[in-house]
C-alpha positions in Angstrom: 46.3 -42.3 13.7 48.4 -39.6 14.5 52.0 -39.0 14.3 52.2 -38.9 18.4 50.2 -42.5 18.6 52.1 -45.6 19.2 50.7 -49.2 19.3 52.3 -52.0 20.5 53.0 -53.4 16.6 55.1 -50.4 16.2 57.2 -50.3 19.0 60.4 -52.5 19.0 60.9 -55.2 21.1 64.6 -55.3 23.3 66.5 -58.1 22.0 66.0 -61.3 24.1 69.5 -63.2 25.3 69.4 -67.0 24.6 66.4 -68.9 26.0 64.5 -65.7 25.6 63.0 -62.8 28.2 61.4 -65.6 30.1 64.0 -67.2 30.7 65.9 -64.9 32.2 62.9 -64.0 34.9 63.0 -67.5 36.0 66.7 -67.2 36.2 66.7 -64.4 38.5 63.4 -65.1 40.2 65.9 -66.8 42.8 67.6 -63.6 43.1 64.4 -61.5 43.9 63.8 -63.2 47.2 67.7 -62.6 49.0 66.3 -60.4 51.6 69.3 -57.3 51.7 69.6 -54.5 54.6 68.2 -51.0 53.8 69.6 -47.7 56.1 68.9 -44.3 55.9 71.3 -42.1 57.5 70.1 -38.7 59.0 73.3 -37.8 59.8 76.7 -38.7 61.2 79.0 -37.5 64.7 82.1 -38.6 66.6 82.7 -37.7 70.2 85.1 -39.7 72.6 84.0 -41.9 74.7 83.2 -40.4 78.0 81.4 -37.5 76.3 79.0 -40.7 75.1 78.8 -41.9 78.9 77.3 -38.5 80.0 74.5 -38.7 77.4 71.5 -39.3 78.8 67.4 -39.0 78.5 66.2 -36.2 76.4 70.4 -35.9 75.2 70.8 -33.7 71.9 73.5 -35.6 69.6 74.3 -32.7 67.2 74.6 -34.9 63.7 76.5 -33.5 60.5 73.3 -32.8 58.7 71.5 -29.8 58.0 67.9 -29.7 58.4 66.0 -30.3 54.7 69.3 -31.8 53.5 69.0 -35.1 52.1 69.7 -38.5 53.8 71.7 -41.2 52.7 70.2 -44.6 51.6 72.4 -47.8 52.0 71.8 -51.3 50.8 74.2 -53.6 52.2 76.4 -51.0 53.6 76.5 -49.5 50.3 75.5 -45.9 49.2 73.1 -46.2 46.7 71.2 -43.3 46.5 69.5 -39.9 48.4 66.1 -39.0 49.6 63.8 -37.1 51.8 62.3 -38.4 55.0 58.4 -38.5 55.1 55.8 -39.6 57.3 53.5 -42.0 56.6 50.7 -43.0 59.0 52.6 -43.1 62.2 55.9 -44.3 60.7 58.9 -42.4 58.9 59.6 -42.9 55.4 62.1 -42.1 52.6 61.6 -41.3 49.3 64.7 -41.6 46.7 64.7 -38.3 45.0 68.8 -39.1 43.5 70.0 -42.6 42.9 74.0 -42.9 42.9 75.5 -44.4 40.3 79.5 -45.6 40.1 81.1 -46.7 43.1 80.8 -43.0 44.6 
């Protein structure tokens, strides 16, 4: 063996809280299923009211975003991290490429 090899012997194990690792899956295993709201925001504009009264088919609404810039991803109304929009198949997608830590 090999100075870069590791087994699973040799690695330590993260300390387990009272009741042990299992325990606390089962605890939260509730927790997984609370379905939550996921946004991505391209982009952002104000414009009073009657400007948004002329809009019509095939309108432009000029957002605050630059084109390749990165979107915001809420959960819950809460910023929680950036990404890129993708396709996939016939659908957009995001991918997170920063996740926001803190209450930012």
């Amino acid at each position: 063996m090999t100075e870069h090899d590791t087994t699973t012997t040799e690695r330590s194990q993260p300390p387990t809280g009272k009741g042990g690792e299992r325990s606390l899956q089962n605890e939260l295993g509730a927790v997984y299923e609370v379905p939550v709201q996921l946004a991505a925001v391209l982009g952002r504009t104000s414009m009073p009211v009657s400007q948004l009264l002329r809009l019509g088919r095939g309108a432009v609404v000029e957002l605050d975003r630059k084109v390749g810039e990165p979107v915001d991803i809420y959960v819950n109304n809460r910023l929680v991290a950036r990404g890129e929009v993708l396709v996939v198949d016939d659908h957009l997608g995001v991918t997170m490429t920063e996740i926001i830590k803190g209450d930012q």
